[in-house]
C-alpha positions in Angstrom: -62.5 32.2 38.7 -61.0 30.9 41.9 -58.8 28.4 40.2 -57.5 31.5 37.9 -57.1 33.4 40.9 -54.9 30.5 42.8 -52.7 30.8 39.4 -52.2 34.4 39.2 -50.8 33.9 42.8 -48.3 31.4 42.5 -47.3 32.8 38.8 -46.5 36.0 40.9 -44.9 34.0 43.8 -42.8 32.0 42.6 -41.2 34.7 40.1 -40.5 37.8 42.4 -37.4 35.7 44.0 -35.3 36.2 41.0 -36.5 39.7 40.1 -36.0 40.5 43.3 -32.3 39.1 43.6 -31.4 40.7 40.0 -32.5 44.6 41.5 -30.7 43.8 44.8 -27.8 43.0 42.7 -28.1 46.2 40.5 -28.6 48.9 43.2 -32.1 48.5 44.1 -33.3 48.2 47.2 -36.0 45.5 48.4 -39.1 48.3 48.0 -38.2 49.4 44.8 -37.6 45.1 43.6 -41.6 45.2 44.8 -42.8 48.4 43.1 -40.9 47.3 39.9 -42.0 43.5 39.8 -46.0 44.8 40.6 -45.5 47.1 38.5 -44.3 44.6 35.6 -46.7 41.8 36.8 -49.2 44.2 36.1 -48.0 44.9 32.6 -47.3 41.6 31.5 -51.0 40.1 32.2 -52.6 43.0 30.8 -50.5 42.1 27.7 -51.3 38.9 28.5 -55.1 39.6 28.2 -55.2 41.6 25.4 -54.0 39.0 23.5 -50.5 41.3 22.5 -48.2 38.4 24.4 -49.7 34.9 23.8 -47.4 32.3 26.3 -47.7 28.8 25.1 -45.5 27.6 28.6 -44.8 29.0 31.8 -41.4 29.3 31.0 -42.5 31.8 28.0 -44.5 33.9 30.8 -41.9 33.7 33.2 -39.2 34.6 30.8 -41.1 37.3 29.0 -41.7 38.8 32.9 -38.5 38.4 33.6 -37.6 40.8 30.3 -40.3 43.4 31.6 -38.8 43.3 35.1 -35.3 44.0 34.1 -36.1 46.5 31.2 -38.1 48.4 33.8 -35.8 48.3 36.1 -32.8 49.7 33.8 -35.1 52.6 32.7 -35.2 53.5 36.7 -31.5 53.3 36.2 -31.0 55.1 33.7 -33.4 57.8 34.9 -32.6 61.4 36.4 -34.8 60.7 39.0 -32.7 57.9 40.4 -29.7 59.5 39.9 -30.7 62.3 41.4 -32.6 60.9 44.2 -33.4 63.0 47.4 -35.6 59.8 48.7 -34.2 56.3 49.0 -36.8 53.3 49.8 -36.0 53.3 54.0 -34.1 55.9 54.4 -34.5 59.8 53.9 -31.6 61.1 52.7 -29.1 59.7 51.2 -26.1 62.0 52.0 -24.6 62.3 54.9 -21.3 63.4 55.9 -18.2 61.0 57.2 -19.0 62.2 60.8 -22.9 61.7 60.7 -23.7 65.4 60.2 -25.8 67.2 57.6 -23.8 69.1 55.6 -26.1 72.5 54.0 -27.0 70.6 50.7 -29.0 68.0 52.7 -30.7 71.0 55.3 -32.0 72.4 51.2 -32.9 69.0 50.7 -34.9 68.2 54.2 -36.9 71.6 53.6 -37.4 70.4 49.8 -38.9 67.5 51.2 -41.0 69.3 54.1 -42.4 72.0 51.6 -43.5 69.6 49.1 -44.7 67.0 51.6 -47.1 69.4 52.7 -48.4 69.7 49.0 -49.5 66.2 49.2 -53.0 65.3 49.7 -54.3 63.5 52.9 -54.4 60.4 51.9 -50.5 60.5 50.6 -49.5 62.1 53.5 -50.7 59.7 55.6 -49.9 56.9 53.7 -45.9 58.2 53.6 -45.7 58.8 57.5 -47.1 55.4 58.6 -44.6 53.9 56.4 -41.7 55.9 56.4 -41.7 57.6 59.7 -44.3 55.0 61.7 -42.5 52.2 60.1 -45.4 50.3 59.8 -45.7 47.6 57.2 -48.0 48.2 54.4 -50.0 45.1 55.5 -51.0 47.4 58.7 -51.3 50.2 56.6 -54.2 48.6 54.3 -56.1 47.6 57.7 -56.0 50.6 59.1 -57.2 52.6 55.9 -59.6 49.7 54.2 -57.3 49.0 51.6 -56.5 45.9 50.0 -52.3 45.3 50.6 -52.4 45.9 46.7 -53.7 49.1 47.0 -51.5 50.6 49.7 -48.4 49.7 47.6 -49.8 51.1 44.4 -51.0 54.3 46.5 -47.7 54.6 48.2 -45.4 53.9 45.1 -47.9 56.6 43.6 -47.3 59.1 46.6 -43.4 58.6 46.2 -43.6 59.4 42.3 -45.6 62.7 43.2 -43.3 63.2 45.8 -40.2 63.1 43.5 -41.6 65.0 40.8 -42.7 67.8 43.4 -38.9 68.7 44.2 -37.4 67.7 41.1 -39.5 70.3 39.6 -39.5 73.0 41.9 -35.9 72.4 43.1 
């Protein structure tokens, strides 16, 4: 169990690099290159168990993750949600005028966020502020709420969704 454990880790390691690089380079930002590879990981070793993707090398796994990442990652792309996105991983809004002002499309889009925000539940809420307004890293995030650091990213990416699909339904 421990030695299958030990795998999963380095398996995960040693791939994120490139996935990561490959959604920098397509305009991702480093969050969204962690929600997307998790996310994929996740996919691939549950395929992975259920027999539906049998690997007979590393390269095979790392290659059919590599697929996964990028094909989930081009669906975000291609999405209305990203397109139309009101929150960017690290910042808040992503419009802003030449001279640093918010123009009245962004004051809509601030009280979107503030009315909808408040629809959240607790643990959401405080999940978003610690790490978008706190800035604290989900590492202190887990500690502080009993979390593994798993967790708090799944929970947060999860938040953000709900988030998203709050104002882009009721904007």
């Amino acid at each position: 169990m421990a030695h299958d454990r030990s795998m999963l880790e380095n398996l995960y390691r040693r791939n994120f690099e490139y996935v990561r690089d490959f959604i920098l380079s397509n305009r991702g930002t480093e969050v969204q290159a962690e929600d997307t590879y998790q996310e994929s990981f996740l996919t691939v070793w549950r395929n992975v168990q259920l027999e539906r993707f049998k690997p007979e090398s590393e390269a095979d796994f790392n290659a059919y993750l590599f697929r996964v990442c990028r094909n989930k990652w081009v669906d975000v792309l291609r999405s209305k949600t990203f397109k139309d996105t009101v929150l960017t991983e690290g910042h808040l809004f992503q419009s802003v005028t030449n001279e640093g002002l918010y123009n009245d499309e962004i004051d809509k889009q601030i009280e979107l966020i503030k009315a909808h925000f408040d629809a959240l539940g607790n643990s959401c809420k405080e999940i978003l502020s610690r790490f978008y307004f706190f800035k604290e890293s989900l590492r202190d995030i887990s500690t502080a709420l009993g979390l593994t650091e798993a967790s708090a990213r799944n929970t947060k990416y999860r938040c953000i969704q709900k988030l998203r699909d709050l104002i882009n339904h009721n904007s």
